[in-house]
N, C-alpha and C positions, 0 to 999 in steps of 0.2 A: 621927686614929685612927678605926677603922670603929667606930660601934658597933649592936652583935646589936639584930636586927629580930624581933621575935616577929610570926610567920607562920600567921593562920590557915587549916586545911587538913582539907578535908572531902570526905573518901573518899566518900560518896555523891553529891554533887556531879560528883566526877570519872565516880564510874561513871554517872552518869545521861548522859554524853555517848557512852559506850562505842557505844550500838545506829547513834549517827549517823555515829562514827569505823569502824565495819565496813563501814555501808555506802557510804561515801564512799572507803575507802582506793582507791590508784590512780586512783582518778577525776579525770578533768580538772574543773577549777570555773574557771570563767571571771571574772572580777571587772573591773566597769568602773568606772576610778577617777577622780572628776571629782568636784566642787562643794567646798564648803567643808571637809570633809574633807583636799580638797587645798593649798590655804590656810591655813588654822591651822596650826601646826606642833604643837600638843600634839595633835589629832585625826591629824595623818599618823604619827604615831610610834605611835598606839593601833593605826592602821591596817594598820602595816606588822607591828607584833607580831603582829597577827592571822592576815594572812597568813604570817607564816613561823611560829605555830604549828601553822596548818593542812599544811606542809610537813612540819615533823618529824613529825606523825601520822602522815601516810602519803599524804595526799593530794595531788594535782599542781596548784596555783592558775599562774592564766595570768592577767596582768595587764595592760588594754590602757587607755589613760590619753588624755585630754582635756587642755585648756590653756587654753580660750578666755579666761575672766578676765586669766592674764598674761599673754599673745600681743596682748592689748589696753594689759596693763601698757607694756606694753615699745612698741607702738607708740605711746604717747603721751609717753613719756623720748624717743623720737626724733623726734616733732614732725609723725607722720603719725594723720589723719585715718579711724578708723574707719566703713566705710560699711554698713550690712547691706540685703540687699535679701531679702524674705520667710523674717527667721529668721537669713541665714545671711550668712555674711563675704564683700564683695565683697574678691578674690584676687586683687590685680598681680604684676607679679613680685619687687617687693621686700619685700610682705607674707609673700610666699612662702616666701623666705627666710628673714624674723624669723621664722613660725612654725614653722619647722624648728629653727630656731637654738633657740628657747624649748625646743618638746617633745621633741628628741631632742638637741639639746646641755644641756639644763637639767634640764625635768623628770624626764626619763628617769633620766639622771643622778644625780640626789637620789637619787631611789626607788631605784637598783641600792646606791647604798653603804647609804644605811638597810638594806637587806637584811644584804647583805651583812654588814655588822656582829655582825649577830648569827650568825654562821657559818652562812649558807648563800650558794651560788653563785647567783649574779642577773648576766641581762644585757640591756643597752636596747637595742632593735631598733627600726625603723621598718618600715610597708608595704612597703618598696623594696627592701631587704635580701632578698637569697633569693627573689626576686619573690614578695614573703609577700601582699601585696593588688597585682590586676591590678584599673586601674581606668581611666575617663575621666573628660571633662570632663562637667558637669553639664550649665552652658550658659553657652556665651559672655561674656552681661552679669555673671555673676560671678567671670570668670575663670579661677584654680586651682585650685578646689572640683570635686570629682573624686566621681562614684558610682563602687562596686564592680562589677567584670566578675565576678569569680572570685577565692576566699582559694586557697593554695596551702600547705597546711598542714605541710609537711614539715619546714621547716627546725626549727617549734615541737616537733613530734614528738622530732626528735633533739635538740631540746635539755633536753626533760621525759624523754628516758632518759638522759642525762648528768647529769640531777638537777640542774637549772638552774630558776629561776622566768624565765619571759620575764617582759620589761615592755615593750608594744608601744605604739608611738607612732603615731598615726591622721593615718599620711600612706601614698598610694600610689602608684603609678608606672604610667605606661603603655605599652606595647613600643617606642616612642621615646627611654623614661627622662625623659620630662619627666613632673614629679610635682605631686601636686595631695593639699591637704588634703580630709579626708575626716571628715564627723559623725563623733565618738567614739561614738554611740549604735547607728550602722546600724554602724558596723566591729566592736564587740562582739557584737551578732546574730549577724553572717554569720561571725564566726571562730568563737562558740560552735558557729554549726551544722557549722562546716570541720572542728571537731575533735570533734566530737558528748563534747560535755560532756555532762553530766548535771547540772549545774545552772550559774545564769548568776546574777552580783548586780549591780546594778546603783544602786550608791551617788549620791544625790543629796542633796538639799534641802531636800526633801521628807517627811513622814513616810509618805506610798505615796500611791497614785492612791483619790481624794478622792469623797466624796459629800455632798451635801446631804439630810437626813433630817427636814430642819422645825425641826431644832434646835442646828442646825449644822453644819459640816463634819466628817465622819468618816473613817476609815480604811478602806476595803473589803478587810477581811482575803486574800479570797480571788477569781479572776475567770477563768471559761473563756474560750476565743474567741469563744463566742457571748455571754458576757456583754460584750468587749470592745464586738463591732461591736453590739449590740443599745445600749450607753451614749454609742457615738458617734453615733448616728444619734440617740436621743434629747434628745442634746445634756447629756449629766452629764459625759462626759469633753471637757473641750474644750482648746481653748488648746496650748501647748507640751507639755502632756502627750501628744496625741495623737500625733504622732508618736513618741515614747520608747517608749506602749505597742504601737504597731503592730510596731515595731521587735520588741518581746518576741514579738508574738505571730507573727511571722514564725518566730520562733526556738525557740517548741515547734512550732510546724507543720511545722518543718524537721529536729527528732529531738532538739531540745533537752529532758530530762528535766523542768523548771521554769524558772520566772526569777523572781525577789524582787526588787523594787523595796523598797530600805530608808533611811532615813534617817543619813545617813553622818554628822550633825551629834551622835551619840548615842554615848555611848561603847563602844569595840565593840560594834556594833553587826553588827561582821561575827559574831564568835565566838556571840551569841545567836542567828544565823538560820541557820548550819551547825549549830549544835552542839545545841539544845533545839528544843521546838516553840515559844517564849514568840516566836514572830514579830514584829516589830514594824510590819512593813511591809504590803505588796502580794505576794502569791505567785499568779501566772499558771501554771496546768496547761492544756493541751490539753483 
């Protein structure tokens, strides 16, 4: 037998999101969904909530998803040896295939019925599809690992006027049709800029890009482009961070409204960085 749940509901609450839901309706929001968020299953299910309430409001979330943890799960149930060479995945051709199999037969897949579930239309696409990411090889010694030529944003267009959430899987092809995985990190840049979003998230780890203040590490609420390249030369931002942020700041320099680096381990953690100003994270303006 069900029984009645007493529901607190607090009308100024609601409206205090109103000024964010105007200015965001119809707008494209790019969200790059990776790290433990992806993993946990109680964070994926906060997550998916989030974005399809941003759906029913009004607004268009485009959702382009990473894998690397279980594309390593998996090649280790099958008895193959992980190798990275500065950062990133050496790609044969049978890794090739496992990370296809993983992010667009697997993750992809989750993420579309989670949606879906809660009545809205969702569908899992990869780069290849609609030749949505034109790309090449990076370099040789790591074989499938593919830079972006060119996004070709069309196919996502008509499928945000069908009222569809894409969920795009960071693999791309190249006019041969041989495909090559692609950082989930530069593939969300360069779509956010393909579809000139007006704002990009970028869910990790993390609680945003970090500073040292003599008293520990902190959160750097806010950062231009010239604070970027001014903190990597003087060496605050280092490490793995550094490419993530470059990647953001390619992507207002390219017409991108903002990008938030947020901590996807927090609970909704999406709905407080669209919906209030109480940011948690990292927010990059031009």
């Amino acid at each position: 037998m069900n029984e009645n749940k007493t529901i607190e509901f607090s009308p100024e609450a609601l409206l205090q999101s109103l000024p964010y839901i105007r200015e965001y309706h119809k707008k494209i929001i790019l969200i790059k969904y990776g790290g433990n968020a992806m993993v946990n299953e109680d964070l994926k299910r906060q997550v998916i909530k989030d974005i399809v309430f941003m759906k029913y409001v009004g607004m268009r979330p485009v959702v382009m998803h990473g894998g690397g943890p279980e594309i390593t799960k998996m090649l280790e149930i099958m008895g193959k040896k992980t190798e990275f060479v500065d950062g990133l995945r050496v790609t044969d051709k049978e890794t090739m295939n496992i990370s296809e199999m993983v992010l667009t037969g697997k993750i992809a897949k989750e993420l579309v019925a989670m949606i879906s579930s809660y009545g809205i239309k969702s569908i899992g696409i990869s780069g290849q599809d609609g030749g949505l990411i034109l790309s090449e090889q990076k370099d040789p010694k790591l074989g499938h690992v593919g830079d972006i030529k060119k996004i070709n944003p069309d196919l996502i267009h008509d499928l945000l006027e069908k009222d569809f959430i894409p969920v795009i899987s960071s693999i791309g092809c190249d006019e041969k049709g041989q495909r090559y995985n692609i950082n989930a990190d530069e593939a969300a840049g360069k779509m956010a800029v393909a579809l000139n979003a007006s704002m990009q998230i970028m869910l990790t780890d993390i609680e945003g890009v970090m500073k040292d203040d003599g008293d520990g590490l902190e959160v750097m609420p806010e950062l231009s482009v010239e604070d970027i390249n001014r903190y990597i030369d003087e060496g605050v931002i280092t490490g793995g961070m550094i490419p993530k942020v470059k990647c953001c700041l390619e992507s207002v320099m390219g017409g991108v409204g903002k990008v938030h680096i947020i901590d996807g381990r927090k609970s909704h953690s999406l709905l407080f960085e669209v919906f209030s100003d109480a940011s948690g994270g990292t927010v990059i303006r031009k």
